[in-house]
C-alpha positions in Angstrom: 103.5 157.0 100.1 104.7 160.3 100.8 101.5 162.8 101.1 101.8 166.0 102.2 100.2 169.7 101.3 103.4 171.7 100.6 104.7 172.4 97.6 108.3 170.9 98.4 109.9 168.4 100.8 112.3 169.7 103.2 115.2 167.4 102.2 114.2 166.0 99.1 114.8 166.4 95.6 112.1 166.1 93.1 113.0 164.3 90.2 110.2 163.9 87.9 106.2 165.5 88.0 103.8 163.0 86.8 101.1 165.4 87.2 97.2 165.8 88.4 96.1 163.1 91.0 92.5 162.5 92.4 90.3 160.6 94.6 86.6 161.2 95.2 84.6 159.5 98.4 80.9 160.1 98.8 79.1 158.5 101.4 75.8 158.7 102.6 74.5 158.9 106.8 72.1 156.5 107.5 69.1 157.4 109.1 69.3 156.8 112.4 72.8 158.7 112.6 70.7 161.7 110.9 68.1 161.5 113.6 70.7 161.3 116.3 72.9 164.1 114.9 70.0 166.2 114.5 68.9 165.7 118.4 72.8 167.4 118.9 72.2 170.2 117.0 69.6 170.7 119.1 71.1 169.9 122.3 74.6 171.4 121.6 77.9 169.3 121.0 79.4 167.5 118.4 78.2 164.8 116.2 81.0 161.4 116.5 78.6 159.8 113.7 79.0 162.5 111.0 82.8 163.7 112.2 83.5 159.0 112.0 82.2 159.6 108.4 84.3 162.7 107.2 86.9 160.6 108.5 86.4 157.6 106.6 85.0 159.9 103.0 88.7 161.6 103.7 91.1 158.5 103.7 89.4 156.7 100.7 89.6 159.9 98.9 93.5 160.0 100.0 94.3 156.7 99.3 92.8 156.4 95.7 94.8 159.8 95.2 97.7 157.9 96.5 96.8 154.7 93.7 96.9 156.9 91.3 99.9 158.6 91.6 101.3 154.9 92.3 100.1 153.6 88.9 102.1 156.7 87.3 105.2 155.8 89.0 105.3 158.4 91.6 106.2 157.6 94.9 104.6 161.2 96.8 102.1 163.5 96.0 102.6 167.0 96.9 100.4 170.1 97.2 97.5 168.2 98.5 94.2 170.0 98.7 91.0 168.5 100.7 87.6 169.6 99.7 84.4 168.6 102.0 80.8 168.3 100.7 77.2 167.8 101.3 75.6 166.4 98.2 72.0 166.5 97.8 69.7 167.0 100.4 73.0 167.4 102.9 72.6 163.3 104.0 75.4 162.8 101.2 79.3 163.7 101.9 81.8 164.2 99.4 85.5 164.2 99.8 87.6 165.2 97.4 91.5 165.0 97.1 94.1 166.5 94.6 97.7 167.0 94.6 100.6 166.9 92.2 102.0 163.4 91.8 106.4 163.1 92.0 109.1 160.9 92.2 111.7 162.4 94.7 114.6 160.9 95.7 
């Protein structure tokens, strides 16, 4: 499925908005990927555990976006937004994803 941030498609035509699509991922870091990131902050450099887990929070929140656009009939979403969270304490991350669900042609 078509996914993209802008607000048009170079090319397309947009034939029908379906409206408002979503997807939500929250994960939690395990302990030991807590301990280890921690020891970086110290140390300097980035954290592979945490950045592997953004990573994975931002395509489930993508693809049940794109499920949901799917079970309007849309085939792209446009205007997509990402929003990154900690939750609690900070050892939880949210992901959240919104765009505009079409059918172009």
């Amino acid at each position: 499925m078509l996914t993209v941030t802008t607000h048009t498609l170079e090319g397309k035509r947009i034939t029908k908005y379906h409206g408002l699509v979503s997807g939500e991922a929250i994960l939690g870091a395990n302990i030991f990927k807590d301990i280890f990131a921690g020891i970086r902050d110290i140390v300097g450099g980035r954290s592979a555990a945490y950045e592997e887990e953004l990573r994975r929070a931002k395509d489930i929140a993508i693809e049940e976006m794109q499920s949901q656009a799917r079970s309007l009939g849309a085939n792209a979403v446009i205007g997509v937004d990402l929003d990154y969270e900690t939750v609690g304490t900070g050892t939880m991350l949210m992901v959240s994803a919104s765009g505009t669900a079409v059918s172009v042609e």
